[in-house]
VOKE-840963 format. One record per residue (C-alpha): residue number from 0; residue in one letter; x, y, z. Coordinates in Angstrom, 2 decimals, padded with zeros to 5 digits, always signed. Example, Ala and Ser with C-alpha at 12.3 -4.5 7.8 and 13.67 -1.06 7.14 Angstrom:
% residues 2
    n  res       c1       c2       c3
    0    a  +012.30  -004.50  +007.80
    1    s  +013.67  -001.06  +007.14
***
This chain:
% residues 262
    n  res       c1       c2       c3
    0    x  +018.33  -009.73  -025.13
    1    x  +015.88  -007.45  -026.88
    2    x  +013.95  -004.55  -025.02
    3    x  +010.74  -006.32  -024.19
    4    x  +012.55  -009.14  -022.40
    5    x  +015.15  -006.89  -020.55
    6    x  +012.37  -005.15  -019.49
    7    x  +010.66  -008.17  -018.11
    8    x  +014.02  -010.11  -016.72
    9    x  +014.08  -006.43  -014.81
   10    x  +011.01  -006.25  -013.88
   11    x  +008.61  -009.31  -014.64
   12    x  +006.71  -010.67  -012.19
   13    x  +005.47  -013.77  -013.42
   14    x  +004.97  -016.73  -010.73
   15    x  +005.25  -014.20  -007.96
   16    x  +002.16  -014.03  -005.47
   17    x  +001.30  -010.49  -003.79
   18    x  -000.67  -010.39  -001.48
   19    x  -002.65  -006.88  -000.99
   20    x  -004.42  -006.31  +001.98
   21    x  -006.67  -003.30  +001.55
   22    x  -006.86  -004.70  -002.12
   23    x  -010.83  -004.07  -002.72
   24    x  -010.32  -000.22  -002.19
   25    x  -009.77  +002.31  -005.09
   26    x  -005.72  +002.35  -004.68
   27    x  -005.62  -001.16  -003.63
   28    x  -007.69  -003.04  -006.65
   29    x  -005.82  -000.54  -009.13
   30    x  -002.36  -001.53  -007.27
   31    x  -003.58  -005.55  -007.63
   32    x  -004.85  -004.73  -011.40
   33    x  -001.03  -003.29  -011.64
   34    x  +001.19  -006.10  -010.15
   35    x  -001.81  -008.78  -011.90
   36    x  -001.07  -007.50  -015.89
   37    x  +002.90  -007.69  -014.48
   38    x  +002.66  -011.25  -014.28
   39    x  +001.46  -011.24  -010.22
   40    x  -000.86  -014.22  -008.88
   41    x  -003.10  -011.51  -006.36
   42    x  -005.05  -011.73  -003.03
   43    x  -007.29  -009.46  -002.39
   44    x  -007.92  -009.01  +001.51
   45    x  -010.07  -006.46  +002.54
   46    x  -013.01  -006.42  +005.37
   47    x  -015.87  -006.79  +003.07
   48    x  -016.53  -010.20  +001.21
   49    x  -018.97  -008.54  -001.05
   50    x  -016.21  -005.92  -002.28
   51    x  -013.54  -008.39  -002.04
   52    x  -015.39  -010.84  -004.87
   53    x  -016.15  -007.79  -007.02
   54    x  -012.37  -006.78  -006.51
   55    x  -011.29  -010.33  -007.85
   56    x  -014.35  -010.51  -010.62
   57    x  -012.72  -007.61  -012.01
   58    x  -008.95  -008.95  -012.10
   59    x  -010.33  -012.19  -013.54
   60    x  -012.04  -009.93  -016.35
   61    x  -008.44  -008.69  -016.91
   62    x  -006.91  -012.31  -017.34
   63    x  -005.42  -011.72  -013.70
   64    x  -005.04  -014.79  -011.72
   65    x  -006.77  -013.76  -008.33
   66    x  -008.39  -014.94  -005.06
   67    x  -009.44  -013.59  -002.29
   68    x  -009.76  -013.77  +001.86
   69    x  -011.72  -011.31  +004.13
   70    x  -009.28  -009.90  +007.06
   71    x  -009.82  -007.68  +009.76
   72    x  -005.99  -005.83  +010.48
   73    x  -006.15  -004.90  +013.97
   74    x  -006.45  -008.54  +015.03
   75    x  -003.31  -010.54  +014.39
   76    x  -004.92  -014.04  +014.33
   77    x  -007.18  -012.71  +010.97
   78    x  -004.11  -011.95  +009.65
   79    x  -002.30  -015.41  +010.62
   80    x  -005.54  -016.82  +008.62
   81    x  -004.96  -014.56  +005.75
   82    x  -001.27  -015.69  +005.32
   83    x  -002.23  -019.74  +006.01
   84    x  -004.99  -019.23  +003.28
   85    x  -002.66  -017.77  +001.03
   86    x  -000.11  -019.92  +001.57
   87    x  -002.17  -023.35  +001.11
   88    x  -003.90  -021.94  -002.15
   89    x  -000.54  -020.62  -003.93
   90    x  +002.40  -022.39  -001.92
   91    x  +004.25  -018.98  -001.04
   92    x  +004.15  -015.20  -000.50
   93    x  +006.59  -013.05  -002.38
   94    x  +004.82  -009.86  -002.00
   95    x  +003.02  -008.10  +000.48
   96    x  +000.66  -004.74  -000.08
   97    x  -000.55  -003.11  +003.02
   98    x  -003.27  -000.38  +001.52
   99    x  -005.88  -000.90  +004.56
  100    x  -006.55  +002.51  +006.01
  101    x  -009.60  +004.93  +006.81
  102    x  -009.13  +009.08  +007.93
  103    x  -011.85  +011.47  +009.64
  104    x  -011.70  +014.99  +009.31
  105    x  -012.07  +017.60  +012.33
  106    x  -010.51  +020.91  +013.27
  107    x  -007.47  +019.69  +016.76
  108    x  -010.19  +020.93  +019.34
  109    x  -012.93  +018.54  +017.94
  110    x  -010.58  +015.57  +017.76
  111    x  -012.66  +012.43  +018.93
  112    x  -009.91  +009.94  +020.98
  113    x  -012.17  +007.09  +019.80
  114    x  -011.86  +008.10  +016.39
  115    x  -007.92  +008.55  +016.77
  116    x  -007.44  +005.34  +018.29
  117    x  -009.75  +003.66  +015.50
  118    x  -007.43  +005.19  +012.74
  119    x  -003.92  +004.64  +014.23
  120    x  -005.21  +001.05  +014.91
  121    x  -006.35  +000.11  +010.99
  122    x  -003.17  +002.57  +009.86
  123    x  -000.29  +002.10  +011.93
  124    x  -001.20  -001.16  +013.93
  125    x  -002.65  -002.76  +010.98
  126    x  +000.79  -002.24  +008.88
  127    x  +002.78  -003.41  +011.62
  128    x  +001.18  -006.54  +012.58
  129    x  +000.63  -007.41  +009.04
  130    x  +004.44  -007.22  +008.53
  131    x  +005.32  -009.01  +011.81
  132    x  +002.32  -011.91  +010.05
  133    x  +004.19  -011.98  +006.40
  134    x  +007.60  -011.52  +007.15
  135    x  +007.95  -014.83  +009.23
  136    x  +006.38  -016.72  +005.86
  137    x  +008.78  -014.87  +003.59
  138    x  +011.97  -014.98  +005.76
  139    x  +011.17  -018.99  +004.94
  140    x  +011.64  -018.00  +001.12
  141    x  +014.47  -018.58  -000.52
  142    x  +014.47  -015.74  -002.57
  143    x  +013.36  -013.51  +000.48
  144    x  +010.53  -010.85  +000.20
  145    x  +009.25  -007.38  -000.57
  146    x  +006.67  -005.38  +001.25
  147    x  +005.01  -002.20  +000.18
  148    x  +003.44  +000.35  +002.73
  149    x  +001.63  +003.03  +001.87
  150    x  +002.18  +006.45  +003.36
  151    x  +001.40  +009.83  +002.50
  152    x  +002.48  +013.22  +001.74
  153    x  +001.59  +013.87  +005.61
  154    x  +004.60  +011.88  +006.45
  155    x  +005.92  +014.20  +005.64
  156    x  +003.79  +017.16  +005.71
  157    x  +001.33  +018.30  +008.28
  158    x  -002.58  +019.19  +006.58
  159    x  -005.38  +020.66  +009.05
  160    x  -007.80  +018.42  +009.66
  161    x  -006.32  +015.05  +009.67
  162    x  -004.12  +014.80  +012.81
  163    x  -004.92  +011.03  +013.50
  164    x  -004.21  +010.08  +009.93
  165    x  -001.16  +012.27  +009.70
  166    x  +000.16  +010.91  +012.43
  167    x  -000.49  +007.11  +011.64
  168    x  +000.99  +007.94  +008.17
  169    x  +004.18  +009.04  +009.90
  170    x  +004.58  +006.27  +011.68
  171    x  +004.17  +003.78  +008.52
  172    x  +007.22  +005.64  +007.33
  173    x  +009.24  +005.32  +010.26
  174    x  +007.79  +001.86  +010.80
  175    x  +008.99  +000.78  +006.43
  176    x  +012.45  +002.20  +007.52
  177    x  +013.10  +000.62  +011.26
  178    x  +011.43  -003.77  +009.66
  179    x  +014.17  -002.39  +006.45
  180    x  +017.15  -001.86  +008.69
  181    x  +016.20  -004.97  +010.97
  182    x  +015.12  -007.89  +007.76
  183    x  +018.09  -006.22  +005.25
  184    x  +020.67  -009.04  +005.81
  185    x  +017.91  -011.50  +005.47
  186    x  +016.30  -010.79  +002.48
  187    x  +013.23  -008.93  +002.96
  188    x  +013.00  -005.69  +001.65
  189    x  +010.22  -003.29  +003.25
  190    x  +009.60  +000.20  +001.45
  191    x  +006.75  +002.88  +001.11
  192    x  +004.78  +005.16  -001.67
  193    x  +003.52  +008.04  -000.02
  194    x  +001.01  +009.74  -002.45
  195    x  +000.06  +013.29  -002.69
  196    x  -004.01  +013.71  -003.77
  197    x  -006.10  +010.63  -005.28
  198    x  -009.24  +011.32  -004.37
  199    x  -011.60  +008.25  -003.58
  200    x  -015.24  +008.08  -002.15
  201    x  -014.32  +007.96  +001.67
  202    x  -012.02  +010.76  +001.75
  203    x  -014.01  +013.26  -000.92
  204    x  -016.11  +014.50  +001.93
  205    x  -013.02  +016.27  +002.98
  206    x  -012.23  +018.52  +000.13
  207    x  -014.09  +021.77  +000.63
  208    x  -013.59  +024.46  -002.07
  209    x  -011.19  +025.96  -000.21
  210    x  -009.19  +022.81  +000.74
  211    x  -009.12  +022.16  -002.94
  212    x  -007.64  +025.60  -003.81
  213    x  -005.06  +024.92  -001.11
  214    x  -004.31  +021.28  -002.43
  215    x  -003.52  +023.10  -005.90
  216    x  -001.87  +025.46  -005.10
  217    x  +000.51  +023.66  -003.06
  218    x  +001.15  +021.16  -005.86
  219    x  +002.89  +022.06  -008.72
  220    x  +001.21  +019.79  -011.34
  221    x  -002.12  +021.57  -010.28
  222    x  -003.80  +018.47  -010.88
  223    x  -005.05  +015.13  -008.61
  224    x  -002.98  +011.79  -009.14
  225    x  -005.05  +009.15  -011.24
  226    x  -004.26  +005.84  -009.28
  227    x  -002.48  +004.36  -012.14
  228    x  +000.31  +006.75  -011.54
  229    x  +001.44  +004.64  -008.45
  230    x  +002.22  +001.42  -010.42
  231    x  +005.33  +002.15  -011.86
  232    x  +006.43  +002.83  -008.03
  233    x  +005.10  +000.22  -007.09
  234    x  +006.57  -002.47  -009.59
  235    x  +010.22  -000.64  -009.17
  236    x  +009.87  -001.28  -005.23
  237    x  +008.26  -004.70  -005.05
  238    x  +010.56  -006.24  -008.18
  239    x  +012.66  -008.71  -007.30
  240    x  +015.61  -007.52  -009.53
  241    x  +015.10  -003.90  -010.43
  242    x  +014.38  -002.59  -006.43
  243    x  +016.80  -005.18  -005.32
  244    x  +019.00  -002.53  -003.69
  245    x  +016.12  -000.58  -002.00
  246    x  +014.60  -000.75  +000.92
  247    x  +013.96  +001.94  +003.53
  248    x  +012.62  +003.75  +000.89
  249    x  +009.85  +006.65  +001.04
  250    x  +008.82  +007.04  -002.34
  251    x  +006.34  +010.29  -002.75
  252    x  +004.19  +010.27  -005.84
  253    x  +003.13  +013.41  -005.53
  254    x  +002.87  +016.03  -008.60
  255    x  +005.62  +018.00  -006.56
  256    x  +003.49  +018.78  -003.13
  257    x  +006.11  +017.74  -001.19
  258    x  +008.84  +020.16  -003.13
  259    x  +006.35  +023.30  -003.07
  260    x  +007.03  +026.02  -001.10
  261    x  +003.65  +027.25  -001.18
***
């Protein structure tokens, strides 16, 4: 077997469908552009049609085979429509994304409990309802399943300024590792990326000049991530054959934040 086909017998994607909820955002259309040029059929599912059809005009630019499905993640039946769509336009989920999620910023004292309860329900609900929606279609699959959270370097890490998010980001870690242990014997694998920095639009707001100089000096690449640095993770954890013996899995793409002892 030469390279290029060991490489894709190990981790070729071709006929798979992933599903990627979140997938019109900045880390979600680059995670969907990702999986697509892998071989991927892609949903995009996000709240907004208008970004979800630009999402998908884009992968179809790239030769990606893609479609799309507004969803709303705090509301299990939008989900349960999500997955039926899905599943009557390409006959089966292999892969599931979840890369909805939103953050405010305030100093502990300021923290609004309508604005908590807002984030934990698109972060942390969100993830686990969409898992509790896909796993019962992929538990169906012969060849089982793979699903890919997204948590964060304050899984691990507490920042200032992001309680609600830190918190809901600890949870999606704790959440990846308890559906892993439970769906292990039955084929579904369940596993998370937590990046360090990628700036996007919605959470620029929040970088201050100091903030910055803290972010780079607590990361030893002294540099943001470019969101193309989480597909190799994300291929490795979602293949079928080369993460076959992962899941549980907190995999920080960070540029060494979570290793600094700044």
């Amino acid at each position: 077997m030469k390279n290029a086909e060991y490489l894709n017998d190990l981790f070729g994607m071709n006929g798979q469908v992933a599903v990627v909820i979140g997938g019109a955002g900045a880390l979600g259309l680059c995670l969907s552009t990702g999986l697509g040029k892998n071989g991927a059929k892609i949903v995009v599912a996000d709240v907004n049609p208008d970004a979800c059809q630009a999402a998908v005009d884009k992968l179809t630019a790239e030769g990606i085979e893609a479609v799309w499905k507004t969803v709303n993640v705090t509301d299990k039946a939008s989900l349960i429509e999500l997955r039926e769509e899905a599943l009557k336009l390409t006959g089966k989920v292999d892969m599931l994304v979840n890369c909805a999620g939103i953050n405010v910023g305030n100093p502990f004292l300021e923290v609004d409990p309508d604005h908590w309860d807002k984030i934990l329900a698109v972060n942390l609900k969100g993830t686990m309802l969409s898992c509790q929606v896909f796993i019962e279609s992929m538990l169906k699959n012969d060849d089982g399943g793979s699903i890919l959270n997204i948590g964060s370097v304050n899984s691990d890490k507490p920042l200032s300024r992001v309680f609600a998010y830190a918190a809901s980001k600890a949870g999606v870690v704790n959440l990846t590792q308890n559906i892993a242990q439970e769906f292990a014997s039955q084929g579904v694998r369940c596993n998370a990326i937590c990046p360090g920095f990628f700036p996007a639009e919605q959470n620029r707001k929040l970088l201050d000049e100091q903030r910055v100089a803290n972010i780079m000096n607590g990361t030893p690449m002294r540099r943001y991530g470019d969101p193309n640095e989480l597909v190799g993770a994300a291929i490795l954890l979602l293949s079928k054959k080369a993460g076959s013996y992962m899941t549980g899995s907190a995999v920080y793409v960070d540029g060494g934040f979570t290793c600094s002892w700044f």
